[in-house]
PDB file of N, CA, C, O and CB in Angstrom:
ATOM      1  N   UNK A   1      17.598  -0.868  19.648  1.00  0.00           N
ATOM      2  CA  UNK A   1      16.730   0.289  19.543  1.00  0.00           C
ATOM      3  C   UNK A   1      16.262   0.426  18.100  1.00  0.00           C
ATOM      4  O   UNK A   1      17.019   0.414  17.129  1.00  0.00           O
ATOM      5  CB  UNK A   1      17.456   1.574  20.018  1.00  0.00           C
ATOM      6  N   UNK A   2      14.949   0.555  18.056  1.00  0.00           N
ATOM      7  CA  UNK A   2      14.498   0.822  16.232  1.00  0.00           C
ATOM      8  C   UNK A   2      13.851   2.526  16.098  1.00  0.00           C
ATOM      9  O   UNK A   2      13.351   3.190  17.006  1.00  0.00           O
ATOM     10  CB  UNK A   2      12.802  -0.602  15.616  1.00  0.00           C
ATOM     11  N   UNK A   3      14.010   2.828  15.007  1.00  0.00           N
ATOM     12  CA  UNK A   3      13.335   3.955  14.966  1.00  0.00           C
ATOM     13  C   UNK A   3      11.774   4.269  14.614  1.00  0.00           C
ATOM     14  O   UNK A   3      11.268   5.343  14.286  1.00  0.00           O
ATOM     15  CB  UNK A   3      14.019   4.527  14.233  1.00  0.00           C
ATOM     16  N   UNK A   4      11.218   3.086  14.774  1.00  0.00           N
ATOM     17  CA  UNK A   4       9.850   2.728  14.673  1.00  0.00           C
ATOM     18  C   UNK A   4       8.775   2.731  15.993  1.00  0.00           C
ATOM     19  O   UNK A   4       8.790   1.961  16.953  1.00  0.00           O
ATOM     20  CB  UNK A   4       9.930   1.407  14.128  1.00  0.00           C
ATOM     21  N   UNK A   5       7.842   3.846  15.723  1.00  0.00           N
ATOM     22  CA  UNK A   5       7.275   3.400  17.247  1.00  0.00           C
ATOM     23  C   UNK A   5       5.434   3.439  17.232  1.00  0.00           C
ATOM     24  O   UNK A   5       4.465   3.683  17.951  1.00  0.00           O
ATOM     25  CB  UNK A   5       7.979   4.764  18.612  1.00  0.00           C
ATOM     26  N   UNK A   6       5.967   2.840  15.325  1.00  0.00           N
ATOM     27  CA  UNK A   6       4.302   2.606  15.241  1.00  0.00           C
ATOM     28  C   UNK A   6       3.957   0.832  15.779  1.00  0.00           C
ATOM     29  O   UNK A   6       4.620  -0.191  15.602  1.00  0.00           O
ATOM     30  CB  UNK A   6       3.704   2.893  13.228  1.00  0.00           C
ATOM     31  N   UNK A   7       3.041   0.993  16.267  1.00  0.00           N
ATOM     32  CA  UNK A   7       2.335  -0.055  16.877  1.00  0.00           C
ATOM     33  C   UNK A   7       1.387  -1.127  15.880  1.00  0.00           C
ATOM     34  O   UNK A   7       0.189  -0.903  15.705  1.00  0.00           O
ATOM     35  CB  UNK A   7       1.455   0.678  17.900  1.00  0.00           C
ATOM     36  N   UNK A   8       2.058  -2.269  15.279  1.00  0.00           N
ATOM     37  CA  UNK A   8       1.207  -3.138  14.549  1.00  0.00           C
ATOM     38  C   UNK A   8      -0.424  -3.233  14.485  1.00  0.00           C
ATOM     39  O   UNK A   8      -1.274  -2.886  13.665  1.00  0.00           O
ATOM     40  CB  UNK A   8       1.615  -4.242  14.947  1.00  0.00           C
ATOM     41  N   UNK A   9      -0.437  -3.975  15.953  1.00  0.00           N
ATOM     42  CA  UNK A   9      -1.558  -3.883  16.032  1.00  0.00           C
ATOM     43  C   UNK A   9      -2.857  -2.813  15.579  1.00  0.00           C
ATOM     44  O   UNK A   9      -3.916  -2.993  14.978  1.00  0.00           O
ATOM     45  CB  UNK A   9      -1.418  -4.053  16.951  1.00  0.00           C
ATOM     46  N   UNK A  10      -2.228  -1.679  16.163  1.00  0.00           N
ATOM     47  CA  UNK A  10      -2.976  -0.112  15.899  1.00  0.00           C
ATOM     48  C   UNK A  10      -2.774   0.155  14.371  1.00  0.00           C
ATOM     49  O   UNK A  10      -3.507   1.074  14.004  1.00  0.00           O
ATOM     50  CB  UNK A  10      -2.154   1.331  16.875  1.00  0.00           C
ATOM     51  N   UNK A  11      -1.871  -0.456  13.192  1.00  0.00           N
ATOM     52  CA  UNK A  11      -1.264   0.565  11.830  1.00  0.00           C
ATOM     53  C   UNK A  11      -2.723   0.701  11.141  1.00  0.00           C
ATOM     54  O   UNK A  11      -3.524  -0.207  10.922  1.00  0.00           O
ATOM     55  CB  UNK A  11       0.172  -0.330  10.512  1.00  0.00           C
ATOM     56  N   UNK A  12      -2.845   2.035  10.870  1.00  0.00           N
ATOM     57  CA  UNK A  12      -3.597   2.608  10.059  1.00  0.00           C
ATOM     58  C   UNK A  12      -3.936   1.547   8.835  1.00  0.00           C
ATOM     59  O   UNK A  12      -2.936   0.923   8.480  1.00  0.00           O
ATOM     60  CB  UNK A  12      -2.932   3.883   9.683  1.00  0.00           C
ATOM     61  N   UNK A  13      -4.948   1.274   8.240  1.00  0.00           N
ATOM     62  CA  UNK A  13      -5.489   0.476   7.049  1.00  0.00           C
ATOM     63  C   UNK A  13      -4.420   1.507   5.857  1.00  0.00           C
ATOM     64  O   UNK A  13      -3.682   0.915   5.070  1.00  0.00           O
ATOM     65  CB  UNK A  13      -7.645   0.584   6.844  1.00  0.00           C
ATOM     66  N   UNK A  14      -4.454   2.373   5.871  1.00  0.00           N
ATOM     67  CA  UNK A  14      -4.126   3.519   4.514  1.00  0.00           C
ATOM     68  C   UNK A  14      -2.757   2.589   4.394  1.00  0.00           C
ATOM     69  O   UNK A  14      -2.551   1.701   3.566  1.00  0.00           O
ATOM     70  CB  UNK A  14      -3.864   5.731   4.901  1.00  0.00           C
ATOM     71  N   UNK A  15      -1.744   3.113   5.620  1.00  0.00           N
ATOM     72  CA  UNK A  15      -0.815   2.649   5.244  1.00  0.00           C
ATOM     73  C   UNK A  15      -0.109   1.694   5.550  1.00  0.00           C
ATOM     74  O   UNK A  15       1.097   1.697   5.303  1.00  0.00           O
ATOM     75  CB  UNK A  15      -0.377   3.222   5.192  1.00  0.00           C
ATOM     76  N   UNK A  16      -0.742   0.658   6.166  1.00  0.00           N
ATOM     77  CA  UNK A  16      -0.571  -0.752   5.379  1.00  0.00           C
ATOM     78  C   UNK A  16      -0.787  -0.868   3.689  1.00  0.00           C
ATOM     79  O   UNK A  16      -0.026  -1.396   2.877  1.00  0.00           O
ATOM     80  CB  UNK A  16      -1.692  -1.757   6.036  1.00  0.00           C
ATOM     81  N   UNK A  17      -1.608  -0.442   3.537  1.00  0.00           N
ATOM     82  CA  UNK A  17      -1.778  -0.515   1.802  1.00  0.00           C
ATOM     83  C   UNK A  17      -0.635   0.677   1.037  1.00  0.00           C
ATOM     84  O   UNK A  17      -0.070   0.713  -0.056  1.00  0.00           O
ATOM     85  CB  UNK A  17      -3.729   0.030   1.300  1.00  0.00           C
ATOM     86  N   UNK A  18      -0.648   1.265   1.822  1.00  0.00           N
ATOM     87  CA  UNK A  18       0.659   2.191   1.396  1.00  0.00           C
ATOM     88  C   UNK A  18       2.353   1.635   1.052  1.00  0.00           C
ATOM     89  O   UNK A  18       3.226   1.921   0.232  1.00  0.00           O
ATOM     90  CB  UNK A  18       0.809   3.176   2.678  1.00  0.00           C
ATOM     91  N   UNK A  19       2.125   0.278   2.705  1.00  0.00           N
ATOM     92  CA  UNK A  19       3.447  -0.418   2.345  1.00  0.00           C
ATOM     93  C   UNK A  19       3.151  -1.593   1.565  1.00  0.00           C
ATOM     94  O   UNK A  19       4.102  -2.360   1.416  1.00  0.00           O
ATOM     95  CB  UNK A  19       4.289  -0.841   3.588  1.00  0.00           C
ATOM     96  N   UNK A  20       2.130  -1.892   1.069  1.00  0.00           N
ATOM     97  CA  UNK A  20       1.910  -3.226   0.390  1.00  0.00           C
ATOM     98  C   UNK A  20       2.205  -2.800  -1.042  1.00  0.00           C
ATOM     99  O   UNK A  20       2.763  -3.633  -1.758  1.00  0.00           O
ATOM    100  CB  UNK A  20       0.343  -3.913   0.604  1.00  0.00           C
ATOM    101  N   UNK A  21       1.858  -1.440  -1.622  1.00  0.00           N
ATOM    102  CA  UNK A  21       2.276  -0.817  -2.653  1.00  0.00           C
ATOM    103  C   UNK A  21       3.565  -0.898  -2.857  1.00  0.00           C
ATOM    104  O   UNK A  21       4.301  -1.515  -3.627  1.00  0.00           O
ATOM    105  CB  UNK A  21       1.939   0.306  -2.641  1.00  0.00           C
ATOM    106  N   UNK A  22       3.685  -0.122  -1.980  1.00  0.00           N
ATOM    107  CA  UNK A  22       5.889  -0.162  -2.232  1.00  0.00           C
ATOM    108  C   UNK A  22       6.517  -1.948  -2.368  1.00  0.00           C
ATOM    109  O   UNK A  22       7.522  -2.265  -3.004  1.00  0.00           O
ATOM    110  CB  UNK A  22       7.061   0.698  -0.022  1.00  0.00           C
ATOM    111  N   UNK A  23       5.947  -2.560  -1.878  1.00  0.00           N
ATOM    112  CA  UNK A  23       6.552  -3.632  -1.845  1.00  0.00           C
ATOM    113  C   UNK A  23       6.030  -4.435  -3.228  1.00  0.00           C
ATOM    114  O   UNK A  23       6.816  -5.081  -3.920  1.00  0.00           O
ATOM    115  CB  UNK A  23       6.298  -4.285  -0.468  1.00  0.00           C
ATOM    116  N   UNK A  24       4.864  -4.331  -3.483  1.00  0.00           N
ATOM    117  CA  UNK A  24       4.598  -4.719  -5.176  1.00  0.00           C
ATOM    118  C   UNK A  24       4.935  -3.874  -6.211  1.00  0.00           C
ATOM    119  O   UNK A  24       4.692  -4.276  -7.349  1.00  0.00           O
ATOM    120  CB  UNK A  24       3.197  -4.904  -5.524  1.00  0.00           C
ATOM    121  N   UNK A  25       5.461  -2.750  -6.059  1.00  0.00           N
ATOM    122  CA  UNK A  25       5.991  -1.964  -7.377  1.00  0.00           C
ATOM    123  C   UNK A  25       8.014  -2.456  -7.415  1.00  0.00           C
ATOM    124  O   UNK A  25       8.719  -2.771  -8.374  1.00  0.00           O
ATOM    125  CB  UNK A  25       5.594   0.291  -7.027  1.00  0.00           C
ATOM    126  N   UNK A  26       8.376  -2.301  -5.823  1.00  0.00           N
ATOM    127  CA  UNK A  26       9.679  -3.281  -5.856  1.00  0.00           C
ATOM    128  C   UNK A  26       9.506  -4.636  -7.078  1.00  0.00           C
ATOM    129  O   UNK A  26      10.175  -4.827  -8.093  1.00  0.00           O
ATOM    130  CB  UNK A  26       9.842  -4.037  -4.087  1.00  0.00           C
ATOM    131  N   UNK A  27       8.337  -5.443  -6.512  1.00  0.00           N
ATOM    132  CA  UNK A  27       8.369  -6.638  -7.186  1.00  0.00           C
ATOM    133  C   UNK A  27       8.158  -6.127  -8.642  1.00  0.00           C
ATOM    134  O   UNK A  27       8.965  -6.665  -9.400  1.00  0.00           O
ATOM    135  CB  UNK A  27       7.287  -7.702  -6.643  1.00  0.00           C
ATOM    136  N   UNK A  28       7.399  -5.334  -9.208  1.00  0.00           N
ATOM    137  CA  UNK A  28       7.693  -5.317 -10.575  1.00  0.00           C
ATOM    138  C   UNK A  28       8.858  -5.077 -10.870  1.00  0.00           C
ATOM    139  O   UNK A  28       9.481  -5.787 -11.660  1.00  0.00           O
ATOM    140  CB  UNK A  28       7.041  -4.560 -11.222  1.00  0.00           C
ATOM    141  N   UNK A  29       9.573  -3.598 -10.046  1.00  0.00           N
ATOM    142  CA  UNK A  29      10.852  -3.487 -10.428  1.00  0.00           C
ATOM    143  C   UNK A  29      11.822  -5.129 -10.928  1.00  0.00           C
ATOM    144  O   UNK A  29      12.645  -5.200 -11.841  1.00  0.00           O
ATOM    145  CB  UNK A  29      11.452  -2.693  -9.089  1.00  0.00           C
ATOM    146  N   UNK A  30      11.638  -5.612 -10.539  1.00  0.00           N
ATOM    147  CA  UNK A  30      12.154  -7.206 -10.107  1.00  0.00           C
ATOM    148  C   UNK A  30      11.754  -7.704 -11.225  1.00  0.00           C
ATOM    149  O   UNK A  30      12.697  -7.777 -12.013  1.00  0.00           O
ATOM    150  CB  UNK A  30      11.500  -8.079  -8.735  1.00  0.00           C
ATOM    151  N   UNK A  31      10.478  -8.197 -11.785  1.00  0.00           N
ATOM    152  CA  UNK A  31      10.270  -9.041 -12.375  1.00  0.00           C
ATOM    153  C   UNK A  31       8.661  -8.090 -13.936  1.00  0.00           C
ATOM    154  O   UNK A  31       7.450  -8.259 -14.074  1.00  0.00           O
ATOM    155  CB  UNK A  31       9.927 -10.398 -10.959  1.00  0.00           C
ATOM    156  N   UNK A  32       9.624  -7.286 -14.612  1.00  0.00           N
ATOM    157  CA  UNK A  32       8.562  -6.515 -15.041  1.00  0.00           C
ATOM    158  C   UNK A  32       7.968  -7.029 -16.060  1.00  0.00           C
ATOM    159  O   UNK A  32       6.820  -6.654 -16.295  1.00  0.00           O
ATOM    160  CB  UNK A  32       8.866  -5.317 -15.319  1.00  0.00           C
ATOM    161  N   UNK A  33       8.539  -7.920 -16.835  1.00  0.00           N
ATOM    162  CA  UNK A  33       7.331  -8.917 -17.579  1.00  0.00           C
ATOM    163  C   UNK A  33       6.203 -10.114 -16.897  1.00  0.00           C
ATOM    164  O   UNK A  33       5.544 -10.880 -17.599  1.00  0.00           O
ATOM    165  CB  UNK A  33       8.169  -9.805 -18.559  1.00  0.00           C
ATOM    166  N   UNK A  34       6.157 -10.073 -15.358  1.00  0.00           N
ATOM    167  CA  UNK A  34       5.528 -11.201 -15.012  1.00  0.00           C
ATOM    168  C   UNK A  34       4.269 -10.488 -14.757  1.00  0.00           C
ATOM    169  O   UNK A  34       4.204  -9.589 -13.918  1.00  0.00           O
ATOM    170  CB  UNK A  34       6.163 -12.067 -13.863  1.00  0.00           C
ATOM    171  N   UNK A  35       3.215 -10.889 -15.500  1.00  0.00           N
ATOM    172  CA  UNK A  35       1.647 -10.823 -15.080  1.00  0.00           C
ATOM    173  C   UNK A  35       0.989 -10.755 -14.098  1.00  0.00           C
ATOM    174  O   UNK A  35       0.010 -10.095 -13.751  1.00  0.00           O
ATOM    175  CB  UNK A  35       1.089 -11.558 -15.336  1.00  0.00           C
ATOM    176  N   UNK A  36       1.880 -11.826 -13.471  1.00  0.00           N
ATOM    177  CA  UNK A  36       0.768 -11.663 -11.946  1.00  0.00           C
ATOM    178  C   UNK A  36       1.429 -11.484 -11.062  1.00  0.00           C
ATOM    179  O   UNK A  36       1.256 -11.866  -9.905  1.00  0.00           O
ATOM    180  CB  UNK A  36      -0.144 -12.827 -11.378  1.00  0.00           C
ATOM    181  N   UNK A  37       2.718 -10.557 -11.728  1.00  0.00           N
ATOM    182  CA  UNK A  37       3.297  -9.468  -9.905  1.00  0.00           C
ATOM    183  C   UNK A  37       2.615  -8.252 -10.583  1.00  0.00           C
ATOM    184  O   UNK A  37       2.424  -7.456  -9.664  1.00  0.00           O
ATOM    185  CB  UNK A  37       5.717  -9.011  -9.345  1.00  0.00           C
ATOM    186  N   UNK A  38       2.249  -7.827 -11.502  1.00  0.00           N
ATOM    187  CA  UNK A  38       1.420  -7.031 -12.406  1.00  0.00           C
ATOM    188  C   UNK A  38      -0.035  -6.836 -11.942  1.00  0.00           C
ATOM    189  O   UNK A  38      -0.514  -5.742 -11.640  1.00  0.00           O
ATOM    190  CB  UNK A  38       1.418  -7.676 -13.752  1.00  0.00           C
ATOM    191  N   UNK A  39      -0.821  -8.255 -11.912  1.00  0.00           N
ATOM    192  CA  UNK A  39      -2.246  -7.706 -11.433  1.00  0.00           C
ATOM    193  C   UNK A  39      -2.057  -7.301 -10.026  1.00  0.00           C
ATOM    194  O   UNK A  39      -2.451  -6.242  -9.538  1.00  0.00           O
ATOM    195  CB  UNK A  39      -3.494  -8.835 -11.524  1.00  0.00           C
ATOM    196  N   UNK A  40      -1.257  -8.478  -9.271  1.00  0.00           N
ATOM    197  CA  UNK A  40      -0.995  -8.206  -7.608  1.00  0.00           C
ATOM    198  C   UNK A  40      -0.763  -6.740  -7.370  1.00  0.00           C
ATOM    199  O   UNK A  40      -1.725  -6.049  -7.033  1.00  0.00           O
ATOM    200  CB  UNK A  40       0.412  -9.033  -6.980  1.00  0.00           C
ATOM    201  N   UNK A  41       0.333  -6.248  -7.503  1.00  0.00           N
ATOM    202  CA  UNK A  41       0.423  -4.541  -7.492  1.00  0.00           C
ATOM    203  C   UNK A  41      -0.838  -3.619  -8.103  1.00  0.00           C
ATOM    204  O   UNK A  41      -1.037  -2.495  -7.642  1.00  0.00           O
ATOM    205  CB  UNK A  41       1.770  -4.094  -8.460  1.00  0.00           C
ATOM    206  N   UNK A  42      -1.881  -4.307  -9.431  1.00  0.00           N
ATOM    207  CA  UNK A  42      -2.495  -3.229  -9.714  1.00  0.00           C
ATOM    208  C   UNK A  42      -3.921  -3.361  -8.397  1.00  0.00           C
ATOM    209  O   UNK A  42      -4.426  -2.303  -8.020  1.00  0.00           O
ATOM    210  CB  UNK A  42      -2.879  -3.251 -11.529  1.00  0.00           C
ATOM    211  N   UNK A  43      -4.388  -4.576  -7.870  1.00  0.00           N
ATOM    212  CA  UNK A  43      -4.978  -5.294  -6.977  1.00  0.00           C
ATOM    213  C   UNK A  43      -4.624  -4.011  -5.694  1.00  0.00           C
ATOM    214  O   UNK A  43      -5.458  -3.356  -5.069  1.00  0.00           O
ATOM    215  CB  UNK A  43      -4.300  -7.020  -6.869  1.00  0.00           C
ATOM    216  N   UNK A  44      -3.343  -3.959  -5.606  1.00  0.00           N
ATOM    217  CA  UNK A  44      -3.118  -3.169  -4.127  1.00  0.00           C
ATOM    218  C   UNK A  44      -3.225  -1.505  -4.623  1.00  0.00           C
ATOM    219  O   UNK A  44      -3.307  -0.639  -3.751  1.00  0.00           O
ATOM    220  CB  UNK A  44      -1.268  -3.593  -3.286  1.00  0.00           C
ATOM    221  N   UNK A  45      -3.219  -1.105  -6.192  1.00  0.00           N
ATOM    222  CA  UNK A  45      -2.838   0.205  -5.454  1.00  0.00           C
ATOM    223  C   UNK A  45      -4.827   0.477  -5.802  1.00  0.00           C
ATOM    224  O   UNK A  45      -5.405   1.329  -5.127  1.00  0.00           O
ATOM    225  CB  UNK A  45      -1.162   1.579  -6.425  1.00  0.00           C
ATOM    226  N   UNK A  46      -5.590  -0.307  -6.829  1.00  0.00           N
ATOM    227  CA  UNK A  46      -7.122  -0.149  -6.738  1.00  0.00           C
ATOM    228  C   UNK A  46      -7.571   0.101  -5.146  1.00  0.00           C
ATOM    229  O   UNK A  46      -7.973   1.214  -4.804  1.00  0.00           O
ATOM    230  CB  UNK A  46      -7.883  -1.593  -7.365  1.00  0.00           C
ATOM    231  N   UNK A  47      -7.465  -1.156  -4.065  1.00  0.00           N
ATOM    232  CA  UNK A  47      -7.266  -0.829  -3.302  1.00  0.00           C
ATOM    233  C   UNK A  47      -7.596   0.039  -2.559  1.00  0.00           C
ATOM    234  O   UNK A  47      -8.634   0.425  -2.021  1.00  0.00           O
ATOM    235  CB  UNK A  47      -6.730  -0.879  -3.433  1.00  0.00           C
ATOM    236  N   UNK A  48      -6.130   0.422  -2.609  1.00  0.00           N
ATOM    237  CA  UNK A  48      -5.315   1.736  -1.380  1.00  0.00           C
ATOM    238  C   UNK A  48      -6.276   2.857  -2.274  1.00  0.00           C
ATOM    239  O   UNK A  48      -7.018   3.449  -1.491  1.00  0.00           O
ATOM    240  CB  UNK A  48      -2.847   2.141  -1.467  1.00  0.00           C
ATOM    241  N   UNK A  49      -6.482   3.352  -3.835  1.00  0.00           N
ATOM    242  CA  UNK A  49      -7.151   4.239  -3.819  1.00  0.00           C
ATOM    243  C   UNK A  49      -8.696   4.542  -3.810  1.00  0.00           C
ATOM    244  O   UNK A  49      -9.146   5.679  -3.952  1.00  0.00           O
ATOM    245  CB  UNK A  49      -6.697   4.589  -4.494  1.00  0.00           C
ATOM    246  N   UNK A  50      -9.682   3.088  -3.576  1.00  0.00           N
ATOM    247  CA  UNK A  50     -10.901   2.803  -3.440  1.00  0.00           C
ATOM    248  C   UNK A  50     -10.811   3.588  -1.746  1.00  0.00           C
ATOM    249  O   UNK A  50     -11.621   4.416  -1.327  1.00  0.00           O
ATOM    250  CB  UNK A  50     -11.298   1.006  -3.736  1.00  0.00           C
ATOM    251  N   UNK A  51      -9.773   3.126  -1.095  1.00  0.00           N
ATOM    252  CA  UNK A  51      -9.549   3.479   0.667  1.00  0.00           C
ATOM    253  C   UNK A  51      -9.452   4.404   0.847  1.00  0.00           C
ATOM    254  O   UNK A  51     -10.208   4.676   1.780  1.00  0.00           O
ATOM    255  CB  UNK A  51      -8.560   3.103   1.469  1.00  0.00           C
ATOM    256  N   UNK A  52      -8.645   5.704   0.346  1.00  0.00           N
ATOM    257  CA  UNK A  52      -8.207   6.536   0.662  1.00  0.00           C
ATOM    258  C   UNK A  52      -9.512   7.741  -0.218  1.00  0.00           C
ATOM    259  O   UNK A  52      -9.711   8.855   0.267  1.00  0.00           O
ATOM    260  CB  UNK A  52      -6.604   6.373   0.376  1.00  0.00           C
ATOM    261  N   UNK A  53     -10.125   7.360  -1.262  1.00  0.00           N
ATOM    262  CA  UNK A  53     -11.086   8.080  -1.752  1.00  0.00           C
ATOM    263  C   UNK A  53     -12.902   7.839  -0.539  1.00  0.00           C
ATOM    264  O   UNK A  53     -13.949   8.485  -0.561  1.00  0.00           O
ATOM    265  CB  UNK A  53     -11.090   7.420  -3.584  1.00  0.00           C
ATOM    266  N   UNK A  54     -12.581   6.954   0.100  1.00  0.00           N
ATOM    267  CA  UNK A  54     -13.644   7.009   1.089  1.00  0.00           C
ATOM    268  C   UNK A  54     -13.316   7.893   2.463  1.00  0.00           C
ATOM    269  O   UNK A  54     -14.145   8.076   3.354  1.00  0.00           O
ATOM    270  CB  UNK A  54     -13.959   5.524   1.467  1.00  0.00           C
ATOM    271  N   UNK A  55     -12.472   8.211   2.466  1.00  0.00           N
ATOM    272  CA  UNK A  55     -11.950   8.850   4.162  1.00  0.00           C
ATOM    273  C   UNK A  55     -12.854  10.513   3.554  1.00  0.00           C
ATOM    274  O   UNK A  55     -13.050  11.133   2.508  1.00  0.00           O
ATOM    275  CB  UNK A  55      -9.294   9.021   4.612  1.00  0.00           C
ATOM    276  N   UNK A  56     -13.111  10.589   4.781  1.00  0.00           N
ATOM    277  CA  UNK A  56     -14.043  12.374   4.346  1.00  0.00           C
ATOM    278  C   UNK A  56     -12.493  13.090   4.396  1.00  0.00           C
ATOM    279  O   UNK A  56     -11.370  12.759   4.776  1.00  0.00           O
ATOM    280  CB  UNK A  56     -15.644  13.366   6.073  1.00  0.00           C
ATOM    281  N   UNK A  57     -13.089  14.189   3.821  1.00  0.00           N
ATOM    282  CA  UNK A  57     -12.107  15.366   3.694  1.00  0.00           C
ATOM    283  C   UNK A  57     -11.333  16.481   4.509  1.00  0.00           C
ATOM    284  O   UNK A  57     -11.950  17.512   4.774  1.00  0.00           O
ATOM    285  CB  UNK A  57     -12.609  15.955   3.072  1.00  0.00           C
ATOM    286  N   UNK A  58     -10.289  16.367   4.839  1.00  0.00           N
ATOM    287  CA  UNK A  58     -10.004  17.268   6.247  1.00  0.00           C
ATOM    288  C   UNK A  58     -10.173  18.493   6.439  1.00  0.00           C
ATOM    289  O   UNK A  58      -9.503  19.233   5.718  1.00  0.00           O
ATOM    290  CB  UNK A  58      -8.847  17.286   6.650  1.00  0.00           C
ATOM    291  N   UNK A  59     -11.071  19.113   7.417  1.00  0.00           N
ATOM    292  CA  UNK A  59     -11.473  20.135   7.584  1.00  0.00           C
ATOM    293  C   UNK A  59     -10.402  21.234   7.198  1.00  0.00           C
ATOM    294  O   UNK A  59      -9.242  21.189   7.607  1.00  0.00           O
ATOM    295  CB  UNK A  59     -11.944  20.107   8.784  1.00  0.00           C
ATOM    296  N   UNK A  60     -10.909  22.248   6.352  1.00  0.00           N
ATOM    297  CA  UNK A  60     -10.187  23.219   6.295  1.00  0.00           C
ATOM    298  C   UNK A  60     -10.115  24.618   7.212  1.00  0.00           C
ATOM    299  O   UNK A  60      -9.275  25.481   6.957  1.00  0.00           O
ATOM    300  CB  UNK A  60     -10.381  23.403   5.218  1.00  0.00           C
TER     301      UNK A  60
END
């Protein structure tokens, strides 16, 4: 039994880039002088916030 009952296929774009973040700031954690776990993470969170600054605004 998992406690997951989001559906791959269906995952939201946001947060896929949401978990691609966490998983490249881990890798800096890891390796914080290396350059290009450096651009890779800055690559994902440009990104996730180019993505998340296009979604319209939720009705108030």
């Amino acid at each position: 039994m998992t406690d997951s009952t989001e559906n791959t296929a269906t995952t939201d774009p946001a947060d896929a880039l949401k978990h691609a973040m966490i998983e490249q700031l881990m890798g800096i954690i890891g390796a914080p002088d290396d350059q290009g776990v450096a651009d890779a993470a800055d690559a994902v969170v440009r990104e996730l916030d180019a993505l998340l600054r296009a979604e319209p605004e939720p009705a108030a």
